[in-house]
C-alpha positions in Angstrom: 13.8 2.1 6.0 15.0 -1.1 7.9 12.3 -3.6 7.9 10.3 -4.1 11.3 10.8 -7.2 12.1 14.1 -7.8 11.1 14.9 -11.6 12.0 11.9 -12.6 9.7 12.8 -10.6 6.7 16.5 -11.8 7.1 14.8 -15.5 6.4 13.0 -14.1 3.7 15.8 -12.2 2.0 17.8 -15.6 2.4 15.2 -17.7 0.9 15.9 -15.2 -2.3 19.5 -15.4 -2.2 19.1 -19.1 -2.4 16.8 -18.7 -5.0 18.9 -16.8 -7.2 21.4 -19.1 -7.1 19.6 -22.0 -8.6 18.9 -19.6 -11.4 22.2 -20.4 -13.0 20.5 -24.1 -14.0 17.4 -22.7 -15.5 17.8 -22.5 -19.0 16.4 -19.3 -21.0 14.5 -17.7 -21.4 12.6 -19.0 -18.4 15.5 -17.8 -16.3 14.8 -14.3 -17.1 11.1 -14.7 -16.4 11.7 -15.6 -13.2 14.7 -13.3 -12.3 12.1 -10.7 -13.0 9.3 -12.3 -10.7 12.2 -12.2 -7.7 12.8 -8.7 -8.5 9.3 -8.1 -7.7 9.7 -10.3 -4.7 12.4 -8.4 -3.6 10.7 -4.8 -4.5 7.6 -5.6 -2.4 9.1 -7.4 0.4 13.1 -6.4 1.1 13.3 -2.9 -0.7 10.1 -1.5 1.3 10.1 2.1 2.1 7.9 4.8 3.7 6.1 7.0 0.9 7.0 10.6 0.5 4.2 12.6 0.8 3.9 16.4 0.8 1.0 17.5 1.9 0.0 21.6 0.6 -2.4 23.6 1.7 -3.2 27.0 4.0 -4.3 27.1 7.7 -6.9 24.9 8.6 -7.0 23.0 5.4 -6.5 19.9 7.6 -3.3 18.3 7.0 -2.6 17.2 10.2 -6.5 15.8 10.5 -5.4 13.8 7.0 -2.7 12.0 8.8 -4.2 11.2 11.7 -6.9 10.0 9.5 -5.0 8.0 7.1 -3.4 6.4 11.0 -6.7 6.2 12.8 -4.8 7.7 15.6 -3.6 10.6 17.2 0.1 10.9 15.3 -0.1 14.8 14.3 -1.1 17.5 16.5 -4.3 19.4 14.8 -4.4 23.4 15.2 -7.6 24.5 16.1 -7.3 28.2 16.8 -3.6 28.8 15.1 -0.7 27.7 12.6 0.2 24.2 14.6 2.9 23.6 12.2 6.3 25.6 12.1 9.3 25.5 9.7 8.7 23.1 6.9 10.4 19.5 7.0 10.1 15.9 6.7 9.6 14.4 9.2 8.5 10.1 9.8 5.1 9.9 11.7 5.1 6.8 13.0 2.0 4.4 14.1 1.4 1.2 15.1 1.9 -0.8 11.8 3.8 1.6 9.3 5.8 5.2 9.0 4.8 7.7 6.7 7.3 10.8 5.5 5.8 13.6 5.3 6.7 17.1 4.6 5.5 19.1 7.4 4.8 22.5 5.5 3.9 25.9 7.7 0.2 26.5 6.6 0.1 28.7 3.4 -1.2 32.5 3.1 -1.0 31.6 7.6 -2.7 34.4 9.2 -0.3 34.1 12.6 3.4 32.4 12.3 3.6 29.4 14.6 6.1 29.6 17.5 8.9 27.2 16.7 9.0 29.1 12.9 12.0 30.8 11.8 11.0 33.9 11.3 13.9 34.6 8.5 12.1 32.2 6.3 9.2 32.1 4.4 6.5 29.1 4.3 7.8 28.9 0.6 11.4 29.1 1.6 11.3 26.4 4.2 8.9 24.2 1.8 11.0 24.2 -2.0 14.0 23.6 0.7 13.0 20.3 1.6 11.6 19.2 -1.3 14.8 19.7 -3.3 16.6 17.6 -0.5 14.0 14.4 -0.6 12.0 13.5 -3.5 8.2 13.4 -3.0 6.4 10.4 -3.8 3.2 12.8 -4.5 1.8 16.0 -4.1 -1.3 16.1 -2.1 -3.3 20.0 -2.1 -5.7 20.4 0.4 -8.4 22.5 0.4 -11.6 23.4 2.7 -14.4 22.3 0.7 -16.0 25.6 1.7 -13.3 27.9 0.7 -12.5 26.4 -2.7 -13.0 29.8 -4.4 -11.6 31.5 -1.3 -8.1 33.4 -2.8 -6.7 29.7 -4.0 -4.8 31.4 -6.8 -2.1 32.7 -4.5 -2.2 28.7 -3.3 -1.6 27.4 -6.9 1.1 29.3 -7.6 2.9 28.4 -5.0 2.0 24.6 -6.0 3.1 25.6 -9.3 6.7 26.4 -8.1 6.8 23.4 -6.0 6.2 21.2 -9.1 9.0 23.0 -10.7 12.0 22.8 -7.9 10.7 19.1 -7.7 11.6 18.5 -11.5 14.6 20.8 -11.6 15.7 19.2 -8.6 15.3 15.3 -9.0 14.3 15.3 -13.0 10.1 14.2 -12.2 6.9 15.7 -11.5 5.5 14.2 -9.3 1.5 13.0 -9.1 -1.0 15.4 -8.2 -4.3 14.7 -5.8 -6.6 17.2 -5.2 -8.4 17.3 -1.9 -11.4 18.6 -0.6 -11.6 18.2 2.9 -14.1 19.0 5.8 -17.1 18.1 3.3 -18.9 16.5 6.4 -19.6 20.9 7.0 -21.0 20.8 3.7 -25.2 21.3 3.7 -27.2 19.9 4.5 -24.6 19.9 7.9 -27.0 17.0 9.9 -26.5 14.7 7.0 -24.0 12.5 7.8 -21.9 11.4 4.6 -19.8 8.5 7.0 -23.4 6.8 7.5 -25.1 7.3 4.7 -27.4 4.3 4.6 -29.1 5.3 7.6 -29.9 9.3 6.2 -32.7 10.4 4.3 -32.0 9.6 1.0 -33.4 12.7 -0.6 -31.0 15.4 2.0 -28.2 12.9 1.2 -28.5 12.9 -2.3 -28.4 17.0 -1.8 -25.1 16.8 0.1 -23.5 14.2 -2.2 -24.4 17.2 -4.8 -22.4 19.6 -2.5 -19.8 17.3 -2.9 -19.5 17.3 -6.7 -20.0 21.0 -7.2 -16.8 21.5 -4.8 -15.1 18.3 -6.4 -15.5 20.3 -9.7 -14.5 24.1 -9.1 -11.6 22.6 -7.4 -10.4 20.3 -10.8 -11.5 23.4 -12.9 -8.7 25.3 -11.0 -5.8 23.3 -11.2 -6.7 22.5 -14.8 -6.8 25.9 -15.6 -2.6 26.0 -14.6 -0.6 24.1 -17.7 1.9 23.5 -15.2 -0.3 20.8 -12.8 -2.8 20.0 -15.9 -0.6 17.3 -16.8 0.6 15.9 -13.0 -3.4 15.8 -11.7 -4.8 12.6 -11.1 -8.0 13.4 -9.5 -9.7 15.4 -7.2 -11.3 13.9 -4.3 -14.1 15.5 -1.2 -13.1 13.5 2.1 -13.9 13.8 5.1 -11.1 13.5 8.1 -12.6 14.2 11.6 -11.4 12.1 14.6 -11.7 13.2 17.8 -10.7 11.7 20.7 -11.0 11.2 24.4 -8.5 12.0 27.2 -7.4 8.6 28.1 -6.5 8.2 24.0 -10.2 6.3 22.6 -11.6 7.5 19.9 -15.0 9.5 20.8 -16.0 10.0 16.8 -15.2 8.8 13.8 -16.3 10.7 10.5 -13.9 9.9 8.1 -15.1 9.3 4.9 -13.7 8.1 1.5 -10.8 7.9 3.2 -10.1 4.2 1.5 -11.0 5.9 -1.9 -8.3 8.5 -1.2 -5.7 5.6 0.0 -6.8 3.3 -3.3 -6.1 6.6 -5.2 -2.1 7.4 -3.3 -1.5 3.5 -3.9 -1.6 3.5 -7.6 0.5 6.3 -7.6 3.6 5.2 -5.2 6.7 3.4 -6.5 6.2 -0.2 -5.8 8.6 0.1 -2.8 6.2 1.9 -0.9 2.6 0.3 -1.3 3.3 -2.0 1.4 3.7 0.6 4.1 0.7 2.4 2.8 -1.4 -0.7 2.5 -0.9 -1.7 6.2 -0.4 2.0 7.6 -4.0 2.6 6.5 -5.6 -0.7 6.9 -7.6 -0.8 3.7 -8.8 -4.2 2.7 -8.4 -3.7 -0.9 -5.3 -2.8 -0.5 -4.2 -5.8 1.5 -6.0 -7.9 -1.2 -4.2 -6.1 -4.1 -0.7 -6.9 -2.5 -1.3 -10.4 -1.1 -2.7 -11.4 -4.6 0.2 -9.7 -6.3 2.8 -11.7 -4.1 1.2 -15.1 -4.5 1.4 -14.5 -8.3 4.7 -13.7 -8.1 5.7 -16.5 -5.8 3.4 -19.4 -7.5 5.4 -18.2 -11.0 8.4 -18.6 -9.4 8.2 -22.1 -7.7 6.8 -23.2 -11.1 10.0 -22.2 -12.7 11.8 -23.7 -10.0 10.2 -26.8 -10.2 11.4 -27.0 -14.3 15.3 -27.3 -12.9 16.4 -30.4 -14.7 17.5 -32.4 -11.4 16.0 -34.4 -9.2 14.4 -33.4 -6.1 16.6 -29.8 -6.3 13.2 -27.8 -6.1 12.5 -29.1 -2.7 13.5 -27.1 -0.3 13.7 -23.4 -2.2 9.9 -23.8 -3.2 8.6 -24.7 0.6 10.6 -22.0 1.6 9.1 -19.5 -0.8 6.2 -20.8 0.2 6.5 -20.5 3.6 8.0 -17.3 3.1 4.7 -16.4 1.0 2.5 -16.8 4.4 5.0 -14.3 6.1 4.7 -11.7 3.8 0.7 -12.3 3.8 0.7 -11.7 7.4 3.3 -8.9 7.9 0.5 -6.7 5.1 -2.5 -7.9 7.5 -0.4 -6.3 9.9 0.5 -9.6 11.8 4.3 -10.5 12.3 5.1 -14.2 11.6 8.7 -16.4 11.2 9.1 -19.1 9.3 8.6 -21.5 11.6 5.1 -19.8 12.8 4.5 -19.7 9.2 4.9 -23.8 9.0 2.6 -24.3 11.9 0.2 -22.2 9.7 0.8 -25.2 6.7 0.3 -27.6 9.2 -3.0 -26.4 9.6 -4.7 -26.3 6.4 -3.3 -29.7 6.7 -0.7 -29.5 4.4 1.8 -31.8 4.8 5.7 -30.3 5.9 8.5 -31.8 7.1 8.8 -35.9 5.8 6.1 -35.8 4.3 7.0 -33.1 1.9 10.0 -33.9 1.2 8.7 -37.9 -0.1 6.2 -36.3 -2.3 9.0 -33.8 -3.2 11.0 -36.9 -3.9 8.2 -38.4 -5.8 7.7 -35.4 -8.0 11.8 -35.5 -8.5 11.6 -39.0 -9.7 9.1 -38.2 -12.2 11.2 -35.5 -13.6 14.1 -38.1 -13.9 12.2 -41.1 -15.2 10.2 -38.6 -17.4 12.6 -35.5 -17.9 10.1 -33.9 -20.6 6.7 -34.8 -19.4 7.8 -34.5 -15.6 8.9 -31.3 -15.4 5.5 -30.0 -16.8 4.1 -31.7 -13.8 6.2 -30.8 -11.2 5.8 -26.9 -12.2 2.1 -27.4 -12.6 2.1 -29.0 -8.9 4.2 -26.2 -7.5 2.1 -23.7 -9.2 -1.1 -24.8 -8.1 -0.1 -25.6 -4.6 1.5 -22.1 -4.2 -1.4 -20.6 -5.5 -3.8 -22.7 -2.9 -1.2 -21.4 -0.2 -1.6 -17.9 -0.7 -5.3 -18.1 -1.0 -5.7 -19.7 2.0 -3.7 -17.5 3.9 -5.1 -14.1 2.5 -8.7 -15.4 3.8 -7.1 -16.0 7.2 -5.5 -13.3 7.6 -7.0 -11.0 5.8 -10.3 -11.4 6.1 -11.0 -13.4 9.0 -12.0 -17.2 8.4 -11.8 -19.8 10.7 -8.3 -22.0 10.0 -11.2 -24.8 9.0 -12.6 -22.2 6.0 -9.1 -21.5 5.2 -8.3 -25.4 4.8 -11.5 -25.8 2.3 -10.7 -22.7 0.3 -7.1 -24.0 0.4 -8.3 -27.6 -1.5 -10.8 -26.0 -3.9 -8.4 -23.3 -5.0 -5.3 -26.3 -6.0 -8.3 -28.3 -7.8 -9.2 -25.0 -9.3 -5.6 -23.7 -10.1 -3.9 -27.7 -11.3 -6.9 -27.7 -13.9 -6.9 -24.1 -15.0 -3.5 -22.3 -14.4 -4.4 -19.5 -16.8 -7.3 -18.5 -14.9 -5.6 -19.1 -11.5 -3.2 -16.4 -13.0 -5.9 -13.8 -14.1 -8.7 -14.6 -11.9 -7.6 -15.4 -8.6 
């Protein structure tokens, strides 16, 4: 998938190349370290991809209510009376901040055959088709929370020989999640799971029960196949309902553990395609996850830089991985920022660019030169901690909110925090 915002990921992707370079005067094994930190740079930021999802399940089961759930808007057309969905395919569903592929399956054991589907071909047909021609990132089953017991055998065996073309095709089983959807219909049906503080704690508590007994019949069934035992990660009761308005607002909004189900997905997906998932669905602890991932990464990496054996040569690749670190902090928020947009941001947290970074650059050069030994232990631990003060900062402003004035004071606190206790800037931050 090309990268939205192409201009500013061309900076980034330079700042890399320009990184890599100076790798060939980093001694080892510290040059392989940091090699593998850029991989991960490069993994997260330049090699992102949609996930692959395939998303199983009969008639009504609410696949396309999952996606427009996961979107928060109307991508996927949701059959009410009949099969909405025709000849199995992947297909990108594209929103405002991401694309998912999905793999658009006719519903199974469908009691009416949509209109655009090919007669000739068999929901099963059309669906081991596609998967043999793209690899799924995961399997997702649905299942109505009240039909759970409602002839899902016929269901599993058909996930059953999905699993298998998957593997015989590509060489991997892919993960597993079970859904229960729809358990907002669950009884007590007045007892709203997507509020819950304001219900009657007793009738919630009853619902919630509802919830596990479904949760539980389901993960009893597809534990009771050998062939998904071993490719089930959990089994999860959502709800998905959105409804909307004619002019496009959204009149309701009852999804529920819909962030559970994402955190769930994201541990799952190759490392290429977290990103997309993270911003697609706009949950904050997945935002936090990544940012905090990518300022380790890039704070380990400007450290190593800052060990090069020659004056002032860490200068400009560390403000530019840090400048790049503020871009790829906004672009998961959801926000596109360059370079240069990303500088104004430094400027205010009131860290110093242009001149001024490059004397204290020069200062922290001449230390290395006058000092080789001690200096460079001083340089990395500068770059470190400033790095790690930067990416703090800019995850609290742009993902969650504070004022650029916060953002400045968390910005201080954190470099204090991170020059006198690296190790704990590492694990704790």
């Amino acid at each position: 998938m090309a990268a939205p915002n192409e201009p500013t990921f061309q900076e980034i992707a330079e700042t890399i190349r320009r990184l890599e370079e100076m790798l060939d005067r980093v001694p080892d094994p510290l040059a392989r370290d940091i090699r593998q930190k850029i991989s991960h740079l490069r993994a997260l930021l330049l090699e992102q991809r949609s996930p692959n999802l395939v998303l199983v399940g009969r008639r009504g089961a609410g696949k396309s209510s999952l996606i427009n759930a996961f979107f928060g808007a109307r991508v996927a057309e949701v059959g009410h009376v009949k099969a909405q969905t025709g000849q199995g395919r992947w297909f990108d569903v594209q929103g405002e901040l991401g694309t998912l592929s999905i793999l658009d399956t006719r519903g199974i054991q469908e009691g009416s055959v949509p209109e655009e589907a090919d007669a000739a071909e068999t929901p099963l047909d059309s669906i081991l088709a596609e998967v043999r021609r793209k690899a799924p990132d995961a399997l997702l089953f649905l299942v109505k929370a009240t039909e759970v017991d409602a002839a899902i055998d016929a269901d599993l065996d058909v996930l059953e020989q999905l699993v298998s073309a998957v593997e015989q095709a590509h060489g991997l089983r892919p993960p597993l999640i079970g859904i229960a959807t729809h358990c907002d219909l669950l009884e007590p049906k007045r007892t709203d799971l997507h509020r819950s503080a304001e219900q009657d704690p007793a009738e919630l508590q009853e619902k919630l029960r509802h919830v596990e007994a479904v949760e539980r019949q389901l993960r009893e069934k597809l534990r009771s196949r050998e062939a998904l035992r071993g490719e089930l990660v959990t089994v999860l009761g959502v709800s998905t309902y959105l409804s909307w308005r004619q002019d496009g607002t959204i009149r309701s909004d009852e999804r529920w553990r819909l962030g559970e189900l994402a955190q769930v997905l994201f541990r799952e997906l190759p490392e290429q395609g977290r990103l997309v998932l993270a911003r697609v669905t706009r949950v904050r602890a997945l935002q936090e996850e990544l940012a905090i991932a990518l300022t380790r990464a890039v704070a380990s990496v400007c450290m190593g830089i800052a060990f090069v054996p020659i004056p002032v040569a860490d200068i400009i690749p560390i403000t530019s991985a840090q400048l790049s670190l503020i871009t790829g902090i906004a672009w998961i928020s959801g926000r596109q920022l360059d370079l240069k947009a990303s500088g104004e941001f430094l400027a205010a947290l009131g860290v110093n660019v242009g001149a001024a970074v490059a004397l204290r650059e020069a200062a922290r050069g001449l230390i290395k030169f006058v000092f080789p030994g001690a200096g460079n232990v001083i340089s990395g631990a500068v770059a470190f901690a400033g790095t790690m003060a930067i990416g703090s900062a800019a995850r609290a402003y742009f993902l969650r909110g504070v004022s650029a004035e916060e953002a400045h004071k968390l910005y201080l606190s954190t470099r204090a925090s991170a020059e006198t206790h690296p190790d704990r800037a590492l694990s704790e931050d």
